[in-house]
C-alpha positions in Angstrom: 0.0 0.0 0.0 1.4 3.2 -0.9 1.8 5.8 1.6 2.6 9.5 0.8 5.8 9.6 2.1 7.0 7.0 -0.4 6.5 9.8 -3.1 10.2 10.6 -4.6 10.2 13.8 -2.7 13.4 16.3 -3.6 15.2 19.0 -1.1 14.9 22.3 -2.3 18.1 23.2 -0.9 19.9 20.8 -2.9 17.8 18.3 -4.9 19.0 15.5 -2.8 16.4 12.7 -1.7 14.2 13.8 1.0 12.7 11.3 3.6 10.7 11.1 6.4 12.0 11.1 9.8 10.7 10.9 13.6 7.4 9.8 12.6 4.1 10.4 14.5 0.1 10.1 14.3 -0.7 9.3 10.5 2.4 11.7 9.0 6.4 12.1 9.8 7.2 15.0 12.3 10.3 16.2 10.1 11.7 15.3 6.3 15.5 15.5 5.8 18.4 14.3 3.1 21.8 13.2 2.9 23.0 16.6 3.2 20.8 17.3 6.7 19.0 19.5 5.4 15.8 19.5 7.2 12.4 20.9 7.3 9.8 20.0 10.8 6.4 19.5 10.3 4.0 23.1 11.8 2.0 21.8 14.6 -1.1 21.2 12.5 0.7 19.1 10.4 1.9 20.4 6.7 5.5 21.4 6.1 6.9 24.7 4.5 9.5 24.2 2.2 10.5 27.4 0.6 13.6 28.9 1.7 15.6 31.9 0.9 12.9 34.9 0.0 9.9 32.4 -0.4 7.7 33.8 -2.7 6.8 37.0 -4.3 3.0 35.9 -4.4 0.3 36.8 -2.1 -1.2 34.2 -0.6 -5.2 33.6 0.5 -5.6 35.2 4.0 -7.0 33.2 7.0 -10.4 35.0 6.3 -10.4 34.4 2.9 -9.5 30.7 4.1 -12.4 30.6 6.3 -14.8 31.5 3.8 -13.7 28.7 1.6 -13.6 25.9 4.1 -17.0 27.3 4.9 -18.8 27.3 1.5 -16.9 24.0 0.4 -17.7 22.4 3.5 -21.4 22.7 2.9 -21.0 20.8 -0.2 -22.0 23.6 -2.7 -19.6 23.0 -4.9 -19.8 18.9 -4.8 -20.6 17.6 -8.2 -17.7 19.9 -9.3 -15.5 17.5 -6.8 -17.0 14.0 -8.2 -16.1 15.0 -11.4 -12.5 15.7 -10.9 -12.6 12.7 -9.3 -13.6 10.9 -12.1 -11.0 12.2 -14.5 -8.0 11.3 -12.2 -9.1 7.6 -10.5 -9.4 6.1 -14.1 -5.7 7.2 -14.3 -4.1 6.0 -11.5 -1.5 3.5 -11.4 -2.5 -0.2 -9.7 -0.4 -0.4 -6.3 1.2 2.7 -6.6 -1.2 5.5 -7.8 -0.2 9.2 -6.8 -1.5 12.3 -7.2 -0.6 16.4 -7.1 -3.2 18.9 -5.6 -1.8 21.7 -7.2 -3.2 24.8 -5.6 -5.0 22.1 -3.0 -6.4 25.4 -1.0 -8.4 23.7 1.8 -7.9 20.3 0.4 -11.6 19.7 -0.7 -11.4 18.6 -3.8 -8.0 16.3 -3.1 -10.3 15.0 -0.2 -13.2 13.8 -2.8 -10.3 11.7 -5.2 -9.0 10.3 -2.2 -12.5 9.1 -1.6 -13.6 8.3 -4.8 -10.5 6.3 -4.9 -10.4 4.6 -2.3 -13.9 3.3 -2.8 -12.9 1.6 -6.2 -10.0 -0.2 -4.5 -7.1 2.0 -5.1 -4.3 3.2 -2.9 -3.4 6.6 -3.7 -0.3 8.6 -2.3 -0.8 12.3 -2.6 0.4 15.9 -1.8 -0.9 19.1 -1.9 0.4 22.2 -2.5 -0.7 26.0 -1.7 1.3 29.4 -1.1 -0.8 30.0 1.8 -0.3 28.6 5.2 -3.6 29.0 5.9 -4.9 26.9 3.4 -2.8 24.1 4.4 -3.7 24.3 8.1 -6.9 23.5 6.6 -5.7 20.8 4.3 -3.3 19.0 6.7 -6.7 18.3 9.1 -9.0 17.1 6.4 -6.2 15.3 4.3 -3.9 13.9 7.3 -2.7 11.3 4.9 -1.7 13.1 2.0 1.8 15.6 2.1 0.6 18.8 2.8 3.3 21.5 1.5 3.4 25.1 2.0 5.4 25.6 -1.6 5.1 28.2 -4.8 3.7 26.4 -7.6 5.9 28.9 -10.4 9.2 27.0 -8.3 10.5 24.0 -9.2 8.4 21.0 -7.7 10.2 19.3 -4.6 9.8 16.3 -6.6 10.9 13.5 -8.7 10.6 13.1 -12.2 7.8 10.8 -13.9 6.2 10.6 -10.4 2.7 11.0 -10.2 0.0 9.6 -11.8 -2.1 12.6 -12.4 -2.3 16.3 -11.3 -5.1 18.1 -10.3 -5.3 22.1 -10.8 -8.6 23.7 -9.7 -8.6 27.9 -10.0 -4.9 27.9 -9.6 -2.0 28.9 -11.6 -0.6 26.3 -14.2 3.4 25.8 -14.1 2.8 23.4 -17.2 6.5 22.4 -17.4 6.2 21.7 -14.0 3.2 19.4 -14.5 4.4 17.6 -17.9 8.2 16.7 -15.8 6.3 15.1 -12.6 3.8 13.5 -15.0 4.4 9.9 -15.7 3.8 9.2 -19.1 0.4 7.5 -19.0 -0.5 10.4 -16.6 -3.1 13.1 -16.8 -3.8 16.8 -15.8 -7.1 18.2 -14.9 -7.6 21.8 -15.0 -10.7 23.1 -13.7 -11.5 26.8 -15.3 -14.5 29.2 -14.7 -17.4 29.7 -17.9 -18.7 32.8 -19.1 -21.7 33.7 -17.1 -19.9 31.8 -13.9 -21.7 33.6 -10.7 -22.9 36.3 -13.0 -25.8 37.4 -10.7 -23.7 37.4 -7.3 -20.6 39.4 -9.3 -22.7 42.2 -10.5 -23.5 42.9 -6.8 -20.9 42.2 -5.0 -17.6 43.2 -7.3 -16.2 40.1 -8.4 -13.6 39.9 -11.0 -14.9 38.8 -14.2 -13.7 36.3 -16.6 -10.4 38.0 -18.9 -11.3 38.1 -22.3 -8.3 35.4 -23.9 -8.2 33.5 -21.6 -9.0 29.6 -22.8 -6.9 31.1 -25.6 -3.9 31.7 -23.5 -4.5 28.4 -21.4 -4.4 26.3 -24.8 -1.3 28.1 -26.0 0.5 27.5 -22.8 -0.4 23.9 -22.5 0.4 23.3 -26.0 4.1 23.0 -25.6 4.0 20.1 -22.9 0.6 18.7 -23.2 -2.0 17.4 -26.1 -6.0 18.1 -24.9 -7.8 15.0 -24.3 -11.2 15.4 -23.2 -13.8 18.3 -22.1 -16.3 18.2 -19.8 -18.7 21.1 -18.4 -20.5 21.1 -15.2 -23.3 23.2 -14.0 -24.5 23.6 -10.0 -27.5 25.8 -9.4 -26.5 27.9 -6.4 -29.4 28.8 -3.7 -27.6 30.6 -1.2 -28.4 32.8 1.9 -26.7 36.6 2.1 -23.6 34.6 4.5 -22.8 31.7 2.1 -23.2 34.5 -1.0 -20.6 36.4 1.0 -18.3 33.4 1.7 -18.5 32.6 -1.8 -16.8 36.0 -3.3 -14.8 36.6 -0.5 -13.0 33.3 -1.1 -12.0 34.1 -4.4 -9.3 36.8 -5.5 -11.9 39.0 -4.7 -11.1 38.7 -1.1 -7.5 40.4 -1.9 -9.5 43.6 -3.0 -12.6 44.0 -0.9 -13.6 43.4 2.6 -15.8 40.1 4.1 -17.6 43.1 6.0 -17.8 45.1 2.6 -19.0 42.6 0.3 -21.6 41.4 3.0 -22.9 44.9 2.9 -23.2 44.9 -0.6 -25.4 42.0 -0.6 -27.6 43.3 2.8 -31.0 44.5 0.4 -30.8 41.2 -1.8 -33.3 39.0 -1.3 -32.7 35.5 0.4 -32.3 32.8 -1.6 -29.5 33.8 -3.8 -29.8 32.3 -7.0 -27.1 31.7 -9.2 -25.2 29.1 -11.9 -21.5 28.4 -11.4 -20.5 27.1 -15.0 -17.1 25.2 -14.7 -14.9 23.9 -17.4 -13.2 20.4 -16.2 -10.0 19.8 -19.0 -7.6 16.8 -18.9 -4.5 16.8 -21.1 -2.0 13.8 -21.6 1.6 14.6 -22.0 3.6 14.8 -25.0 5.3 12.2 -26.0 8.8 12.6 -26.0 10.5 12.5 -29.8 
């Protein structure tokens, strides 16, 4: 059975192998290599790996945190989840299967393949990875058994070559070089993108950012390089919301760098209750290149 310390982790110090050490509960309390370089698990149980400046990104707050383990936990967002899941289980490798959360946030949707996978017979080892600590306090509670990494996803991946059996990016940036070199090469991406009209009704009232014009077409030309598109799938969730869980839902969202919980909430204090809305998601899996 795999475990998710058997993934070919590297140190970003040096590159060297890095392996658990001083084990405890369900995860390892520290990860070190050859060269002793090593990192200790926070006390709610992710690691942070970047070193030297970190990152020039700015990471999801605690409240903007909040707001998504809120809205996610109440299972809004749920046939989104069961289909990711389905792209990646079909993928997985027998006895071995692993998988990259890439942007994991709270860990929701990493926590729905783990499920899904798990109920077909499959043993999955997994990490997720998120800029903000936040996020992966979250994460590390609802996904004790996966590697839970504080990390920038435009840095080079703490990890092997060839090692995963699918990635999963949901709202987050896409380091596709990154994705195609952890890849194996029966693997599979899934990117998960907003539709036009996504959360039209709740954005015109509370100041969501819209959909960039370009953007599929700047997706496709940057996966085009490493990656050839496999399949398309859409999924639509009819939203009934009251004012709180309308609020949770832009505030969780880059939204939540610009405006206020307390702001967008009074923005949405004369609407009626229910909210009604559609999210419209885009659910894309790519194969990698083959090498020539």
């Amino acid at each position: 059975m795999p475990s998710s310390t058997d993934l070919p982790l590297q140190c970003p110090v040096c590159s060297r192998a890095l392996s658990p050490a001083d084990g405890q509960g369900t995860g390892p309390a520290r990860l070190v290599c050859a060269s002793r370089h090593s990192f200790d698990a926070a006390r709610q149980g992710y690691f942070n790996l970047l070193v030297g400046k970190g990152t020039p990104f700015e990471p999801d707050t605690a409240a903007m945190v909040e707001a998504r383990f809120s809205f996610l936990g109440q299972g809004h967002y749920k046939p989104l989840a069961d289909a990711v899941a389905a792209a990646v289980v079909p993928c997985l490798s027998p006895g071995d299967g692993a998988v990259l959360d890439s942007g994991t946030g709270t860990g929701h949707y990493l926590r729905t393949v783990l499920d899904t996978a798990a109920a077909q017979g499959h043993d999955v080892a997994a990490m997720g990875i998120d800029i903000s600590k936040f996020a992966l306090r979250r994460a590390a509670r609802l996904n004790p058994e996966a590697l839970n990494l504080v990390w920038d996803v435009w840095q080079r991946f703490p990890l092997a070559d060839a090692s995963v059996d699918a990635v999963t990016v949901v709202f987050a940036p896409r380091n596709a070089a990154e994705f195609a070199r952890v890849l194996r090469p029966a693997g599979r991406l899934v990117v998960v993108t907003p539709r036009p009209g996504h959360l039209s009704a709740i954005a015109a009232v509370t100041g969501m950012l819209g959909i960039e014009e370009g953007k599929d077409e700047r997706l496709a030309a940057a996966m085009a390089q490493y990656f050839e598109h496999e399949s398309t799938s859409d999924v639509d969730i009819t939203l009934s919301l009251t004012r709180r869980e309308a609020a949770d839902l832009a505030f969780m969202g880059p939204a939540g760098h610009h405006h206020s919980h307390a702001d967008i909430a009074a923005r949405l204090e004369s609407s009626p209750e229910p909210l009604s809305d559609e999210a419209r998601f885009r659910v894309l899996v790519y194969r990698p290149l083959k090498a020539a």
